[in-house]
Structure formats: C-alpha cells, structure tokens
C-alpha positions in Angstrom: 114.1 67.7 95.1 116.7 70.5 95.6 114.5 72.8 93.8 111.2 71.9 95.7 113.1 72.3 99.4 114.4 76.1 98.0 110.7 76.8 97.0 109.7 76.0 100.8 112.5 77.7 102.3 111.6 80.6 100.2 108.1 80.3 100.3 108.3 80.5 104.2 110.4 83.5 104.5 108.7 85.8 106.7 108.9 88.7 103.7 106.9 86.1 101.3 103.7 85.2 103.9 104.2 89.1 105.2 103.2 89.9 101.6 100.2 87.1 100.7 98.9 88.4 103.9 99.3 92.2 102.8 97.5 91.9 99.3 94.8 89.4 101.0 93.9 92.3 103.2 94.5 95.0 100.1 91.9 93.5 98.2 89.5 92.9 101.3 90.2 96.7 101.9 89.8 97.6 98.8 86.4 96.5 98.4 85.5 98.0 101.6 87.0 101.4 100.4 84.6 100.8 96.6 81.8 100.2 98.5 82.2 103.5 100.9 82.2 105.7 97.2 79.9 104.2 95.6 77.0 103.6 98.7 78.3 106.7 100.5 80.6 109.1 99.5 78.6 109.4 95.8 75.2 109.4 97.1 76.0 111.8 99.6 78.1 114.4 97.9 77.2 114.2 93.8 74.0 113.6 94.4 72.7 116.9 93.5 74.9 116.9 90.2 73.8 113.0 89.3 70.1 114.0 89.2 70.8 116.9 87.1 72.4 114.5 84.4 69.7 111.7 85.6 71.8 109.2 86.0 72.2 107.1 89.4 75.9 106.1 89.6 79.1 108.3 88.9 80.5 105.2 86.5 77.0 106.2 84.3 79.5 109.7 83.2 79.8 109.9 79.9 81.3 113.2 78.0 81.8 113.4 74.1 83.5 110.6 72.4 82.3 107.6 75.0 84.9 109.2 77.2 84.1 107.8 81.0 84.9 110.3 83.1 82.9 109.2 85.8 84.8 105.8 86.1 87.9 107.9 86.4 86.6 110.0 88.7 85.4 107.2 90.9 88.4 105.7 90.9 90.6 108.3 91.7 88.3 109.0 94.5 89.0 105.7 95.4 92.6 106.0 95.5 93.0 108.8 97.7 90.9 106.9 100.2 93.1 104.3 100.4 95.9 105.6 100.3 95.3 108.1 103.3 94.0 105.0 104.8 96.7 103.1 104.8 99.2 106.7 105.8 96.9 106.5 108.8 97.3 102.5 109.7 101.0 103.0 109.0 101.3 105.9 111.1 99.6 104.5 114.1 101.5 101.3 113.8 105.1 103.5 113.6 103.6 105.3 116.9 102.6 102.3 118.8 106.3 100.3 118.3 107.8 103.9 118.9 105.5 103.7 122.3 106.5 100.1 123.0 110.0 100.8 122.1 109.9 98.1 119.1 112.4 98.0 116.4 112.0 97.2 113.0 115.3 95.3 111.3 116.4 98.1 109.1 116.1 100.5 112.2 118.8 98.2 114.2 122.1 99.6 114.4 125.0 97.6 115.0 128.5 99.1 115.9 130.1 101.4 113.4 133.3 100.4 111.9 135.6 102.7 113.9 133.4 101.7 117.4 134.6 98.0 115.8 138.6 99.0 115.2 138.7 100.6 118.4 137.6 97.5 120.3 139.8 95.2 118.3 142.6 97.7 118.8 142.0 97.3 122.4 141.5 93.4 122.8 144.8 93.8 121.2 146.0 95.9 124.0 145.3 93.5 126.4 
C-alpha cells in the first residue's frame, strides 16, 4: 500500500502531469510540423529538383549504396522547424510572464545569507 500512495503522490506532482502534457502536445506538434514538409515546404521548394530525379517525395532519395539521403534530409528539415518553433512559443511565453510580472520558481529569490545574519543579528539586538 505504501508503495501505491508514493506512486500517486509522485504521479501527481505538478513536474510529472507538466511533462505527459508536454510530450502529448510534442507529438501532436510534431505531426503537424511532418505534414507542413512534406505537403508544403517539399512541394514548394524541391519541386523543381524532384521532377528532375522523377520521383514525388524527398524520402524517394536514394544515392549509391541504398543510402537515403532524402529521409535525412527531410528530417533534419523537420528538426529545425520545430525547434525554432518551440524558441518562438518559449520566447513569447518568457515575454508575456515578464509583461504580467510572473515568476517562475527557480527565478524566486529569497534573502541572501548575510541579508539573513544581519536580521538575526538584529532581533538579537532587540
């Protein structure tokens, strides 16, 4: 029974649901992001390069050996989107609690030890 009431109170931490929430919304994202190369992005800018090889998706790259290059290249493409996506989200998330004067935990500052001594030091006094 212990261990089942430390799973809950772990389980509930706000860090725990903060993160099942955050790779819910990753994946959902990252789909999103996927489908903006491969029905956008791709068609858009490569295809002048795809006809000439005469192929219709970037994954379809193939070089000597097998070697997918286009799968690579797709997902690295990939990558950067998301990742300057989520720069962006962050960014305007920092600049709205900055606006709203919101504090994140680590951000808190509590008195520094020689603020502390000097009030003990003058309770003391008194």
């Amino acid at each position: 029974m212990k261990m089942i009431s430390e799973f809950k109170a772990f389980a509930m931490k706000g860090n725990v649901i903060e993160l099942a929430i955050g790779v819910v919304i990753g994946a959902a994202f990252g789909k999103i992001i996927s489908s903006l190369i491969d029905d956008v992005i791709t068609p858009l800018i490569l295809k002048p390069a795809l006809e000439t090889a005469k192929i219709t998706e970037i994954d379809q790259l193939v070089a000597f050996g097998g070697v997918k290059y286009g799968v690579f290249i797709s997902s690295l493409i990939n990558f950067i989107l998301v990742s300057f996506v989520l720069f962006l989200v962050i960014k305007a998330v920092n600049v709205y609690k900055k606006k709203n004067g919101i504090e994140d935990d680590q951000e808190k500052k509590g008195a520094t030890q020689e603020e502390l001594l000097t009030e003990i030091r003058d309770l003391l006094k008194k």
